[in-house]
C-alpha positions in Angstrom: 233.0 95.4 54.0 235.2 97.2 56.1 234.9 98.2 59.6 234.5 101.6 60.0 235.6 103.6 63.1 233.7 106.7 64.3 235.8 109.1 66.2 234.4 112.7 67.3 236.9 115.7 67.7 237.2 119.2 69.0 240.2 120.7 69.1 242.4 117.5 69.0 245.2 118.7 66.4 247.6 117.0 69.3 246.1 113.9 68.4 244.1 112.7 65.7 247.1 113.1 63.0 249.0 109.9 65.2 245.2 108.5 65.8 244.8 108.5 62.0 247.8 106.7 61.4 248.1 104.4 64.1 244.3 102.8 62.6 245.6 103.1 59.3 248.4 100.6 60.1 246.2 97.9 62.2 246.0 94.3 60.3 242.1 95.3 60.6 241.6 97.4 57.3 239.6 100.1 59.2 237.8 103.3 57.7 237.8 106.3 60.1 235.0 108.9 60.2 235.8 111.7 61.9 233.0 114.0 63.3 234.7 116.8 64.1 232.6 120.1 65.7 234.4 123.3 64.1 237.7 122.8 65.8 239.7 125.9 66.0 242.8 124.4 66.2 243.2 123.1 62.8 242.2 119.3 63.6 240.6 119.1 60.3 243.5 120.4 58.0 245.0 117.0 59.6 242.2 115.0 58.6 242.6 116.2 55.0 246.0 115.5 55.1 245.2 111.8 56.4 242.3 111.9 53.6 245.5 112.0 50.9 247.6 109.7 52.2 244.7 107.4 53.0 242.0 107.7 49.8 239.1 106.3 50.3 239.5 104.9 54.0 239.4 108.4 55.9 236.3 110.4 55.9 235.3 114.0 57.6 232.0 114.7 58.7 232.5 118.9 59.3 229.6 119.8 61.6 228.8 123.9 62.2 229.1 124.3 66.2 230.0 122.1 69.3 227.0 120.5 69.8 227.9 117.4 72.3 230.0 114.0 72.5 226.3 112.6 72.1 225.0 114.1 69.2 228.2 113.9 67.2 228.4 109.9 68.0 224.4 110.4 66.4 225.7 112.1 63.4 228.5 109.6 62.6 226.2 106.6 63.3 223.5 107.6 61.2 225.9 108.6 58.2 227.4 105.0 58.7 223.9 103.7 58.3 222.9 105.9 54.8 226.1 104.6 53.4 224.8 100.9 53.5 228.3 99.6 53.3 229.7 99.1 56.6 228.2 96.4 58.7 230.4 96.7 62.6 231.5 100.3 63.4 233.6 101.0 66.5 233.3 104.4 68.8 236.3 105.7 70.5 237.7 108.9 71.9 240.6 111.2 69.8 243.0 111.2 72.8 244.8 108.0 73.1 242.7 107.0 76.4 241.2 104.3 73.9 244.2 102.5 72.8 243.5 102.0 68.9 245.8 98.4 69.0 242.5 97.5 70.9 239.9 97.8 67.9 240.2 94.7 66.1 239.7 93.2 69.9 236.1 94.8 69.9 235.2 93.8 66.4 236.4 90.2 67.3 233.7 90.7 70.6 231.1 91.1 67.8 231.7 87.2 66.6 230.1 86.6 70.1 227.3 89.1 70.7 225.9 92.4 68.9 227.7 94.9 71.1 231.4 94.8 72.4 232.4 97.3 75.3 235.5 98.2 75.8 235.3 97.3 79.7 237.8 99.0 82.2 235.8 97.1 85.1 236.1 93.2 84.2 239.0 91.1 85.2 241.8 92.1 83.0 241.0 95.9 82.6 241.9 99.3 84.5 242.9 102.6 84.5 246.1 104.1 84.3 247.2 107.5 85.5 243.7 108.4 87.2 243.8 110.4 90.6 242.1 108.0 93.2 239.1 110.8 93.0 238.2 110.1 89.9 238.6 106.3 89.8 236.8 106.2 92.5 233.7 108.9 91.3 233.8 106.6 88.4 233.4 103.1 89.8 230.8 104.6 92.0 229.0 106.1 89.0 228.8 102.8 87.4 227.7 100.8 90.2 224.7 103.4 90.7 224.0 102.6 87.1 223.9 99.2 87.9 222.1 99.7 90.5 219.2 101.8 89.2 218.6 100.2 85.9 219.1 96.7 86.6 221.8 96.3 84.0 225.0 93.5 85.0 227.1 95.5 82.7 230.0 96.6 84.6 231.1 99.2 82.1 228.0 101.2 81.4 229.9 104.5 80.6 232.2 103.3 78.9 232.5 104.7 75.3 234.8 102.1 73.6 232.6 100.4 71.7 232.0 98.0 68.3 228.4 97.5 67.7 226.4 95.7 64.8 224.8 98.0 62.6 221.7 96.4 62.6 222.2 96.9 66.5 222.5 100.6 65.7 219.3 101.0 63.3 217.1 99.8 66.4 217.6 102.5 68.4 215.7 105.8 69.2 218.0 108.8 68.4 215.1 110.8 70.4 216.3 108.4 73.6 219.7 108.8 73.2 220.3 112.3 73.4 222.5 112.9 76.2 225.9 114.8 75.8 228.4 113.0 77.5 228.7 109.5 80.1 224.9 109.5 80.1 224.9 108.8 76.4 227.0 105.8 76.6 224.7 104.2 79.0 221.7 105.1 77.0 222.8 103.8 73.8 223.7 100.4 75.7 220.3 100.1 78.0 218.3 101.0 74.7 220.1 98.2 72.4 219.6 95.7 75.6 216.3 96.5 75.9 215.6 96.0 71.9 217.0 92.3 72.9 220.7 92.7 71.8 223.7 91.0 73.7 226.8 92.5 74.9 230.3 90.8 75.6 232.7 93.0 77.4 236.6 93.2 76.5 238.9 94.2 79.0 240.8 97.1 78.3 243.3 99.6 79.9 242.0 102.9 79.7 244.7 105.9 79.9 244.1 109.2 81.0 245.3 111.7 77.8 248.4 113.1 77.9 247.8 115.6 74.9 245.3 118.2 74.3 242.4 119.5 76.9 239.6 117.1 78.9 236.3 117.8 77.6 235.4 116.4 81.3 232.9 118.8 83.6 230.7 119.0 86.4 227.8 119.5 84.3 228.8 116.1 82.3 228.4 113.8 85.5 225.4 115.7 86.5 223.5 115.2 83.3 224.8 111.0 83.9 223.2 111.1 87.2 219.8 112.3 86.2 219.9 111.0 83.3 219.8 107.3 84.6 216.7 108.0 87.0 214.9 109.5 83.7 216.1 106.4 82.1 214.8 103.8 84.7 211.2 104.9 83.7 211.4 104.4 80.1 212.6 101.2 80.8 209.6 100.3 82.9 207.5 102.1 79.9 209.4 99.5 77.4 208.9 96.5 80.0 204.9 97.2 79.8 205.6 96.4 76.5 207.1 93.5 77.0 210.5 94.4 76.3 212.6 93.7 79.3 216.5 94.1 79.4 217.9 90.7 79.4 221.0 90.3 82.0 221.1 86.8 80.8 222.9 87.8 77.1 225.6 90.2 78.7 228.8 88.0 78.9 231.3 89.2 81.5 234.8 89.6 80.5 235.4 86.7 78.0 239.0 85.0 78.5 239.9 84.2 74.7 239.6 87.8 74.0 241.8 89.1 77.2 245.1 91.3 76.6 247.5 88.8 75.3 
């Protein structure tokens, strides 16, 4: 089985044609989904063109209307479950701020534990070209996380990710239905709280140099509330006895670091 990669788009013709091929040329024999919500700037036409020089190991998933980072990441997980031949996919962004060299790093992770996150917040990982705004909006973000649910994870919206797939057919689509950050931490707190264990990779995380953010007020909003909203199905989920257990996470392991 190969690994397959799920990468959502919109408007990322600046991109996903060097994405594509950068994946296509790791020692890992990746397959790529890419979900892509009726970019107007020809993204897919690119895809296609990767889908000839790449039969069989490129795949497009066309969807009608921008609906959300979350409910694309949905759509490609699901159709990576019906096809019943991939058993680790990894989730990462079109625009270079997930370095792709980084994959096989995150399916290694999955030797160790169910999920592998991409961490920019353990020993060994960081951010490059962030205003000190942002870095710092973000660190706080996660530490409120922390915070409020209880979770060690020091990368909870973080959205470079390899999971199991029998990680993925545990959880609840009708939990995870945020758009953006909130979604990452929801997929991760649900999967803890079904008893899975997490490693987390370090990584440097780069700010895009190509194409538009997708970033917004409304995004972070939606996080913030979302995790409150969060807190009490997890207290729903401990009444039934399923608790999120701090004691699988393993923080930042060293034979997996950046060489």
């Amino acid at each position: 089985m190969r690994p397959l990669v799920v990468i959502p788009t919109y408007n990322e013709a600046d991109n996903i044609g060097r994405l594509l091929d950068v994946l296509m040329s790791l020692v890992v024999e990746f397959e790529v989904l890419v979900v892509d919500d009726s970019s107007r700037d020809g993204t897919d036409k690119l895809v296609k063109e990767a889908q000839e020089k790449h039969p069989n190991r490129v795949h497009l998933l066309s969807r009608p209307a921008k609906q959300g980072l979350g409910a694309a990441y949905v759509a490609g997980f699901k159709w990576a479950i019906a096809q019943e031949s991939y058993d680790r996919v990894v989730q990462m962004d079109a625009d270079f701020s997930h370095d792709p060299q980084d994959a096989p790093r995150l399916i290694q992770g999955l030797e160790m534990a169910d999920i592998a996150i991409g961490s920019r917040y353990v020993h060994g990982g960081g951010v490059i070209d962030w205003s000190l705004r942002r870095e710092a909006l973000s660190r706080w973000g996660n530490a409120y996380a922390r915070m409020v649910l209880g979770a060690k994870v020091r990368d909870l919206t973080g959205g470079f990710k390899a999971w199991k797939v029998d990680t993925l057919k545990g959880l609840d689509w009708e939990l995870c239905s945020a758009s953006g950050y909130g979604f990452q931490i929801q997929t991760t707190v649900h999967a803890m709280c079904n008893g899975a264990s997490i490693v987390e990779i370090p990584i440097i995380f780069r700010d895009r140099t190509e194409g538009e953010s997708k970033m917004h007020g409304g995004i972070i909003t939606e996080a913030l509330l979302g995790v409150v909203k969060l807190r009490r199905q997890i207290r729903e989920l401990e009444s039934k006895g399923k608790l999120v257990d701090d004691e699988s996470v393993h923080i930042n392991k060293p034979d997996l670091d950046r060489g």
